[in-house]
C-alpha positions, -999 to +999 in steps of 0.1 A: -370+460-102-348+473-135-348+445-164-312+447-156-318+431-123-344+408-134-322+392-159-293+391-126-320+378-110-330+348-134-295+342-146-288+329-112-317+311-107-314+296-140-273+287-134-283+277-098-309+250-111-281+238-137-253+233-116-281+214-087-288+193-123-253+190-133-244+170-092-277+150-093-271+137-129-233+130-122-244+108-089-267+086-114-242+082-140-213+072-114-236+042-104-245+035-140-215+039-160-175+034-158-169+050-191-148+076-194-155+109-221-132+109-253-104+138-244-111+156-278-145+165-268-155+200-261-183+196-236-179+200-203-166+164-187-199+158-165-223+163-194-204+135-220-203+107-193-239+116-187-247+116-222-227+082-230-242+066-199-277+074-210-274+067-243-259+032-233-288+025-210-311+035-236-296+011-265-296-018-237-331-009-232-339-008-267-324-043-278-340-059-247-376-048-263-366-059-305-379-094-309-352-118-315-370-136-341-398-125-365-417-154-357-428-130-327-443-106-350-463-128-368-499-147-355-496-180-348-516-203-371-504-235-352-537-249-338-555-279-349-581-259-366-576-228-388-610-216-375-646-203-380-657-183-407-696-176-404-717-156-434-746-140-430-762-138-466-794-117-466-811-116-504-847-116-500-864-092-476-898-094-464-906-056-475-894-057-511-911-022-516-882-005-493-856-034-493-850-047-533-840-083-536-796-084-533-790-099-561-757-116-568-750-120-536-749-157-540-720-153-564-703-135-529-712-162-512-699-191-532-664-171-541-665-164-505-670-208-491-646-212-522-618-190-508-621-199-468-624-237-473-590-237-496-574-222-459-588-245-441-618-229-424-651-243-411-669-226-432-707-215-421-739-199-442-766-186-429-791-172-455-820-148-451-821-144-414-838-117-392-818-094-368-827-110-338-813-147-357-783-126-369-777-119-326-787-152-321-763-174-342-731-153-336-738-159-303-735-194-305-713-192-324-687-175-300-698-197-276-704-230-290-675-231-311-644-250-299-620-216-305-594-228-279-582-251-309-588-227-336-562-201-354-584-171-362-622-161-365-637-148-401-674-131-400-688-119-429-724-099-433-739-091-466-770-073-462-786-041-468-771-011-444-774+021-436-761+050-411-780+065-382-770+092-360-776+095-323-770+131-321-762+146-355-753+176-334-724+158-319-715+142-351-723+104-337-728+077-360-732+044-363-743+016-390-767-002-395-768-043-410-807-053-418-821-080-408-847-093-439-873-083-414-862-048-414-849-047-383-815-039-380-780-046-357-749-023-355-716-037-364-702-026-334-729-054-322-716-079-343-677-071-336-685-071-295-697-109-296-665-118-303-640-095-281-621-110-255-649-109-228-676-129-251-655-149-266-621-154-242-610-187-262-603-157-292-579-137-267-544-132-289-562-144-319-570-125-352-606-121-355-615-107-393-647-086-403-660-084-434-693-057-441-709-059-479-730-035-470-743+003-476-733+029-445-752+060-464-764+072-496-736+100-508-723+095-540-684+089-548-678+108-579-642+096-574-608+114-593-593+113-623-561+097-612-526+089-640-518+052-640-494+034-655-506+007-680-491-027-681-496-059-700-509-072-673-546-074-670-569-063-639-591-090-639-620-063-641-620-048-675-648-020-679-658-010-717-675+017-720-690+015-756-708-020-747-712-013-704-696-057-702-681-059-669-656-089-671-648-108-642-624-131-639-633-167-635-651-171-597-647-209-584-667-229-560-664-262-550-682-281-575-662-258-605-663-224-623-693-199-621-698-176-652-703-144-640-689-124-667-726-107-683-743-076-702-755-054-673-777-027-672-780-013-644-757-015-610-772-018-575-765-006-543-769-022-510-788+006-499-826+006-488-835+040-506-867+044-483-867+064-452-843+051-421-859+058-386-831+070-365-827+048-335-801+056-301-776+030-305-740+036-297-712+043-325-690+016-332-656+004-318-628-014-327-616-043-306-580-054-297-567-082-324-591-073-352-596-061-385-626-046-396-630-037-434-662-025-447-671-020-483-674+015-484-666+049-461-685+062-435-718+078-456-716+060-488-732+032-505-718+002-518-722-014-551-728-050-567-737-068-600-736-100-601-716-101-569-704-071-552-670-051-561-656-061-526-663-090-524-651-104-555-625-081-552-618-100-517-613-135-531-598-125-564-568-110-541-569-139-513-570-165-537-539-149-559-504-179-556-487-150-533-511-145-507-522-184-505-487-196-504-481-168-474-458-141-494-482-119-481-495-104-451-533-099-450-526-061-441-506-062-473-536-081-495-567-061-480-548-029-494-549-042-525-581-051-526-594-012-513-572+002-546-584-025-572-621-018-561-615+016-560-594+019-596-610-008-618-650+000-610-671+025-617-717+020-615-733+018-647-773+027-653-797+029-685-823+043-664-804+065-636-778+084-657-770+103-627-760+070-609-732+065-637-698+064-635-702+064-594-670+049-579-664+029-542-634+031-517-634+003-489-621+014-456-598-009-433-599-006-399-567-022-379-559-032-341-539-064-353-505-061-332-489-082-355-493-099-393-515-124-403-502-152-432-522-172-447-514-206-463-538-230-489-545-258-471-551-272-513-519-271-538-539-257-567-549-227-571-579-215-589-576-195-618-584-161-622-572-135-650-549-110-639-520-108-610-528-085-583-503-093-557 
């Protein structure tokens, strides 16, 4: 066969297959449509009414599927409880040779009962548990809890972390939250209690997870970065001549906490001895959740007195905007990753090469629609600087 023919050949079959389109498309648009094409148009006739039916059925579609209201787009915090919010707080460890005492991490934890009580949560703290009580009382507490009547679910774990691998070959990870017996959980573990299966009072709910907690032991030299100064402070304010880290004011219940101090060294959440690698799956993301952790995948995270996130956390939640539901909690928690990750930077007399070490938290997001948050208190506790 000559190209001549072969392009004979496919012009037909090609023009053949066009006008066999052109009949079947003009029977579905007769039954769909009674509009007639403008008369200035230069396509042929069959192809506009086509085109004006489908694009007709395709708008109708479309408007069917918009919300009406954006009431639908927003979680509905209309129950007779706001909800749980459990923290696991593990400071003391019962091998201090290869898991150092967390200090500060009661600062986290009273910014933390301070924050969640002022929405209206039942707030739980658990301190110093092992891995198998960490299993144990989230459990119970998807269980036992009355979550039909509750808004939302908040978990929090400080602890020491790490990552394992269960083939580094295949590039599978997971991490690792210590128990103070050294015996660890995943946080897939933790996030699983509370899917829909475990915990079916929390179906169409938010459920919020919080990890303080190291995932690896690479070091974030971060970027130099130009920013725009304004009068308006950080709430963090890092001099370098004297190493003062200033934080604002933290609040408990019973009134203000000083935490503002002369430190010289920052720590990590990170055991520095050796991890055994264990086969435990990688973790997953569950439908109506947000998981934030600290730090990326590989990296340690850092405290003082308290840890960068989560003062960083309450600083942003507790800001007038975010309690008085301006907003969202997608909207804060990004906030919070670029004020951890712009205002701090690790400090150490006897580590230089742990200095000027910086920290990125990582969101992780299958909410399906936004989460507001409103003080259940009128005032609001104050804190230097204006972050949202």
């Amino acid at each position: 066969m000559t190209f001549e023919q072969f392009k004979l050949l496919f012009a037909t079959d090609t023009d053949g297959f066009r006008e066999k389109m052109k009949s079947t498309l003009k029977k579905i648009s007769c039954t769909s449509s009674t509009l007639s094409p403008t008369s200035s148009s230069s396509e042929p006739f069959d192809f506009v009414d086509i085109r004006t039916a489908l694009t007709t059925s395709v708008a109708q579609q479309k408007a069917q599927n918009v919300s009406p209201s954006l009431e639908n787009d927003v979680y509905s915090f209309t129950h007779l409880k706001t909800g749980l919010a459990i923290i696991i707080n593990n400071v003391n460890f019962t091998d201090p040779e290869h898991f150092e005492t967390r200090t500060g991490s009661d600062f986290d934890v009273a910014s933390l009962q301070n924050t969640f009580n002022n929405f209206g949560f039942e707030v739980q703290t658990h301190t110093d548990v092992t891995a198998s009580r960490i299993t144990w009382l989230l459990t119970q507490a998807a269980k036992e809890y009355d979550h039909a009547q509750a808004d939302c679910l908040v978990c929090v774990v400080l602890t020491h972390g790490y990552e394992s691998w269960v083939d580094k070959d295949c590039r599978k990870r997971f991490d690792l939250l210590f128990g103070v017996d050294g015996n660890s959980i995943t946080s897939k573990a933790v996030v699983e209690l509370f899917n829909d299966i475990h915990c079916p009072h929390l179906k169409g709910k938010p459920r919020l997870f919080f990890f303080q907690a190291c995932r690896g032991s690479r070091l974030d030299d971060g970027q130099i970065i130009e920013v725009a100064y304004t009068q308006r402070g950080t709430g963090v304010l890092i001099n370098s001549a004297s190493s003062l880290l200033q934080y604002g004011t933290t609040y408990n219940s019973t009134g203000p906490i000083n935490v503002s101090s002369k430190i010289s060294r920052t720590k990590s959440d990170l055991p520095w001895s050796h991890v055994r690698k264990m086969p435990i799956d990688t973790a997953v993301l569950y439908k109506d959740s947000i998981v934030m952790y600290a730090t990326p995948p590989g990296f340690p995270s850092w405290r003082r007195e308290g840890s960068w996130f989560i003062q960083s956390l309450c600083q942003v939640l507790d800001s007038p905007r975010v309690g008085s539901g301006q907003v969202s909690l997608l909207n804060a928690l990004t906030q919070v990753s670029g004020l951890v990750a712009r205002n701090y930077e690790t400090y150490s007399e006897e580590e230089p090469s742990l200095c000027k070490k910086k920290q990125q938290p990582v969101i992780y997001s299958s909410l399906v629609k936004d989460v507001f948050f409103k003080r259940k208190t009128t005032a609001f506790p104050k804190r230097i600087g204006t972050f949202v």
